[in-house]
N, C-alpha and C positions, 0 to 999 in steps of 0.2 A: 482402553481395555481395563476392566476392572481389578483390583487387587486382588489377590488370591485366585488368578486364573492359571490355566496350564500355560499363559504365555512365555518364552524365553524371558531369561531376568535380563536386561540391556547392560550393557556397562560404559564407565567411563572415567576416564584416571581423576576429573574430577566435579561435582555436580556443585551448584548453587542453586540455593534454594533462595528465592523472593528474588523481584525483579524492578523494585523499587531503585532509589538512588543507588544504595551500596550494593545492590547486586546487578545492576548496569555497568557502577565501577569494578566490580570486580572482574566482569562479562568482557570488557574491555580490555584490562590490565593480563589476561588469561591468552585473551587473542593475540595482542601482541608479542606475547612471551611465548607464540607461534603455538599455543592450542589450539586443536582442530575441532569444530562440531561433532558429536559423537556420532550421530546420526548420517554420517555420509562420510567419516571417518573408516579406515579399517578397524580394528577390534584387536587389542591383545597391544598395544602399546608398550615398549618397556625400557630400559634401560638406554642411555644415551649414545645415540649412533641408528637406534631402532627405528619400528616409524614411530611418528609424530605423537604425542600425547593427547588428549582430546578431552573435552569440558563439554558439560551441557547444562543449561538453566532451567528451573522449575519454578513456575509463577501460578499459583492460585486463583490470581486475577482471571478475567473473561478479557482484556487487554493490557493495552498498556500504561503505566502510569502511576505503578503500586498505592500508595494511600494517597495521592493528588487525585485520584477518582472519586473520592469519598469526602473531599472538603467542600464545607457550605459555601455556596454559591458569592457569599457575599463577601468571600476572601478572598479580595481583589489582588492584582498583584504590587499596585501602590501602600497594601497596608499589611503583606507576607512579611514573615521576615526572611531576611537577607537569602535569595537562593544562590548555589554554588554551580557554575556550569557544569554536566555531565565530563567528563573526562575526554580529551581531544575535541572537541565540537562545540566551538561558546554558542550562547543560547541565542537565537533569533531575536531581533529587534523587539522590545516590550511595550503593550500598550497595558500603560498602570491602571485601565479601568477594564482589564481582561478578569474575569473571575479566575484565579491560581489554576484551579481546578481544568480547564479546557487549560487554560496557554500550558502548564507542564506534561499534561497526558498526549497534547501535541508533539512537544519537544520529546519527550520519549518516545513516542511514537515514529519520528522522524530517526531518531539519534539508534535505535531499536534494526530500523531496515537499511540505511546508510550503510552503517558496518557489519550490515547481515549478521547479527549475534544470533545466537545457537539457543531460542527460548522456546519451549514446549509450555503450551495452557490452552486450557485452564486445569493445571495438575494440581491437587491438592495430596501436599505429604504428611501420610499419619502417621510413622516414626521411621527412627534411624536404629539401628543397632549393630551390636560389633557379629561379623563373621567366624574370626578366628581372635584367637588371647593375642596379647600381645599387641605389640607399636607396629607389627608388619605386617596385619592381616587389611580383609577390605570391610569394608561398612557394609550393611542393606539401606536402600532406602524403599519404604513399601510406599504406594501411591495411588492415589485414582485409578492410575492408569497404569499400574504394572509397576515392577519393583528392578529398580537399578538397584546396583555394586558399584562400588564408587572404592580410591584407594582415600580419596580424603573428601572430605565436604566444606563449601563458607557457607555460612547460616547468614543469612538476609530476609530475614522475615518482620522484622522491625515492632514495633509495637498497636500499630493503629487497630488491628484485632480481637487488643488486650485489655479491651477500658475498665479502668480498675473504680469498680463503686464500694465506697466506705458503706458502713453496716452499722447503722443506727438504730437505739429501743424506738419504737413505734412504724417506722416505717412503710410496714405493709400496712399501717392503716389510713395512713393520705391517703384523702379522697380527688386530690386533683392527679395533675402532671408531673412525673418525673420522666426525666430524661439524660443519657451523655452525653457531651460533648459532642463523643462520636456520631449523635443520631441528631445532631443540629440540623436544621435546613434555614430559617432563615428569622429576624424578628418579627415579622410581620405576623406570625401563626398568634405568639402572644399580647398582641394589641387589644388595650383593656383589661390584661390580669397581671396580677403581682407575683412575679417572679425574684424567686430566690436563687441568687448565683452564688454555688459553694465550691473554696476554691483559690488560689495564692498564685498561681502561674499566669503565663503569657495568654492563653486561651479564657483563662477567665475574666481579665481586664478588660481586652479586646471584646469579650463579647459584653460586658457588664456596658463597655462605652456604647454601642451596637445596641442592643436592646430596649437602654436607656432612652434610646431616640424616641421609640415610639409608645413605652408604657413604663408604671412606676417598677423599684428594682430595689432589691437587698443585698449585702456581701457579706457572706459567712465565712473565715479564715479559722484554724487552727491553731495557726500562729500569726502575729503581726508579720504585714509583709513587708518584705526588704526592697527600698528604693533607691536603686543604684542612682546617685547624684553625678557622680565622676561621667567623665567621656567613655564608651567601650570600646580600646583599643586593643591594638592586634597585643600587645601584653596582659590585658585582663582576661582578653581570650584564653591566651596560652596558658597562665593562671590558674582558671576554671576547670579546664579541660585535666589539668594537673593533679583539681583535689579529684574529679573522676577518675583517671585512670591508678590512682591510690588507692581508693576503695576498691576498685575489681582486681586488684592486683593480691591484695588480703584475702578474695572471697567475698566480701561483703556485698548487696545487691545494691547496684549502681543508682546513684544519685544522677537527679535530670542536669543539667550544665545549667540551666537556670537558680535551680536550687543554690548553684555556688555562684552566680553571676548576680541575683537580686533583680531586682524589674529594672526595667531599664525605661527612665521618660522619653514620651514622645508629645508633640505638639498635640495628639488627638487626645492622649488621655491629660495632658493638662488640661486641656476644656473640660474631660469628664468631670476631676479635681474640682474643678471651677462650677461646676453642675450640682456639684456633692451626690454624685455618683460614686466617689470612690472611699466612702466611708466607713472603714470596716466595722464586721460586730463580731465577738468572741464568738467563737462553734455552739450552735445551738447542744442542748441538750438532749433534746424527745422532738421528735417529729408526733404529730395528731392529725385527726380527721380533716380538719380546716388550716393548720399551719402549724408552726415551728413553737417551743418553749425557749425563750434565751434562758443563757445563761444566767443574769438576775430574777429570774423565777418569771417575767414577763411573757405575754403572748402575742404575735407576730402572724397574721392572720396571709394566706396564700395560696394561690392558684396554683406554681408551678414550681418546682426544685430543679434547678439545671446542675448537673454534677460536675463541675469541670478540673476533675481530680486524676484527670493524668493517666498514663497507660502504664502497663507492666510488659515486659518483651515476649513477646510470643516465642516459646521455645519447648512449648510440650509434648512436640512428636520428638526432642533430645531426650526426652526421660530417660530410656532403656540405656542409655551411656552413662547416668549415673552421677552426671555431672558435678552436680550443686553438691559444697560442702557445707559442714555446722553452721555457718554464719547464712546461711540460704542463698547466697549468691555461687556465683561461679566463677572462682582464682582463675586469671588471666595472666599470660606475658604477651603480652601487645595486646595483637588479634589472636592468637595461639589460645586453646585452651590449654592450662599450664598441666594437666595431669593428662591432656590426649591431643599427640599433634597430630591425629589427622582430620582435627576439626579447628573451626576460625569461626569465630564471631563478627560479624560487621554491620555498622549500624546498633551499636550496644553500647550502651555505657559511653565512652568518650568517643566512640564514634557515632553517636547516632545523631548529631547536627550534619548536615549538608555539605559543609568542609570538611566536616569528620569523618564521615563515609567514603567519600572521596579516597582522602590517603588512607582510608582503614583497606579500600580493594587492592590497589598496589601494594601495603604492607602484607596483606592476608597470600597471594599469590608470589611473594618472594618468599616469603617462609616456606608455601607450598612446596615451591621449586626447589626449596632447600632440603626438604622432607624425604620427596620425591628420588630427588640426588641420590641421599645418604639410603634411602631403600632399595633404590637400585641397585647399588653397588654392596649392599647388602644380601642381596640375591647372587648377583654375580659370583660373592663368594662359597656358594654354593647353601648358602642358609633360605630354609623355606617360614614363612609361617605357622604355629602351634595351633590343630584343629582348635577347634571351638569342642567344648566336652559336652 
């Protein structure tokens, strides 16, 4: 049903949005902490001893599989990195020449109807806003399909939505191809033209080594890239993950875990290394009709620009909550938005690798529970919440 219809607003103590990793894991961590589906739940849930609380998820997606539906073909699962099991359910035997893409939208797929999780799609939510003032009223959430009231919401919507393209003088005047990351399919399109890979991360490498296969290639950096030498252990992890949840703890908008991890060698890209594939050049200055201006005044002549510059986290139907402070990020305590707990971020910031989201849905749904508690009995004491004015 469409938004803005005469339909009843649905409700449910509490909704997740994306149905990717971290909103599987949260989907999970909810059920066991014995939420009910809202949809086949009674209605009016409250206070403990009542009945049963109830959750329901909202996925944009047309299935299942959140942004593993959308990876090139040719991200095998021999050359993924590291994936983390879904929560209760290790993942099915791997064949490493599986494209990422099928073998995980399986696995969630399977892991999706096994524990019958409570997913409504293809909904698409165009914002959240607060109901009543105050830490004890409910949220709206508006939607494709009709607007739930929710007492708290996890935000699981992750970034693949978000691809963030830098903004260069001349730009609109290439005359060939540009393109994101996001809108890769495979190298074979560019067999025979000279492709410019701009770009410091794990995606850019991977594809620079990839591409290189079949046609010649450039590597545009902002800054030299960092070449983790050391082994990456479960302490460099931990590390990492450290200077992240430091930055969203300030406010500040969250750094990728790679950004604090450095590349990390693998056998494939030392062959690239060994190709002289991986030879960076300072950031061009001016893009033009036929190709790039470097930096020493030279010209760089080129068919294609691939941008592999990273996502920004999809969180713009959170606007009307107000979130983001001066520093443009949004101050965190864990998964907690530090200034509204009836919202959780997962999949953000230190949670947004595959192990990270993981424990970001357990932590996001104990706080809940914690919330939840203290509003109950919040109520009980005969306290209502402040209309909305």
């Amino acid at each position: 049903m469409p938004a803005g219809s005469n339909a009843p607003v649905r409700s449910a103590d509490v909704v997740v949005i994306g149905a990717g990793q971290a909103g599987l894991s949260a989907a999970y961590h909810l059920q066991r902490r014995g939420f009910l589906p809202a949809a086949t739940a009674p209605q009016g849930a409250g206070p403990a001893g009542s009945p049963s609380r109830t959750y329901t998820v909202l996925d944009a997606e047309d299935g299942p599989g959140g942004a593993w539906r959308h990876r090139w073909k040719s991200l095998i699962m021999a050359t993924v990195n590291g994936i983390s099991d879904l929560p209760g359910v290790p993942q099915p035997t791997v064949d490493p020449d599986e494209a990422s893409s099928s073998f995980l939208t399986r696995y969630f797929a399977a892991y999706e109807q096994d524990l019958a999780l409570a997913i409504e799609r293809p909904v698409k939510v165009g914002s959240v806003s607060r109901e009543d003032t105050g830490p004890h009223g409910r949220l709206r959430i508006t939607t494709s399909r009709g607007d739930w009231s929710a007492r708290a919401i996890i935000n699981a919507t992750g970034t693949w939505t978000r691809p963030f393209w830098p903004i260069y003088p001349g730009q609109a005047t290439f005359g060939g191809r540009q393109l994101h990351v996001a809108d890769y399919v495979s190298a074979e399109e560019f067999r025979g033209r000279h492709v410019i890979v701009v770009g410091g991360g794990i995606s850019a490498v991977g594809l620079l080594d990839e591409i290189s296969r079949v046609t010649t290639t450039s590597w545009f950096t902002r800054r030299p890239p960092v070449w983790r030498e050391a082994a990456f252990d479960r302490q460099a992890g931990h590390d990492a993950v450290a200077l992240v949840e430091d930055r969203v703890r300030q406010g500040l908008p969250p750094q990728s875990v790679v950004a604090a991890t450095g590349l990390i060698w693998t056998p494939a890209l030392r062959a690239a290394e060994a190709r002289g594939v991986l030879e960076r050049q300072p950031m061009f200055i001016r893009i033009e009709p036929g190709g790039v201006r470097r930096a020493d005044g030279s010209f760089l002549a080129a068919d294609v620009i691939l941008w592999a510059t990273g996502f920004r986290a999809e969180l713009e139907h959170l606007a009307p909550l107000r979130l983001r402070g001066p520093g443009g990020g949004i101050a965190m305590d864990g998964t907690q938005v530090a200034a509204e707990p009836r919202v959780h971020l997962v999949g953000y910031g230190p949670s947004s690798s595959t192990i990270g989201a993981n424990r970001a849905g357990r932590t996001a749904v104990a706080g809940i529970l914690r919330f939840l508690d203290g509003q109950d009995k919040f109520a009980e004491a005969g306290h209502r919440p402040v209309p909305a004015p």
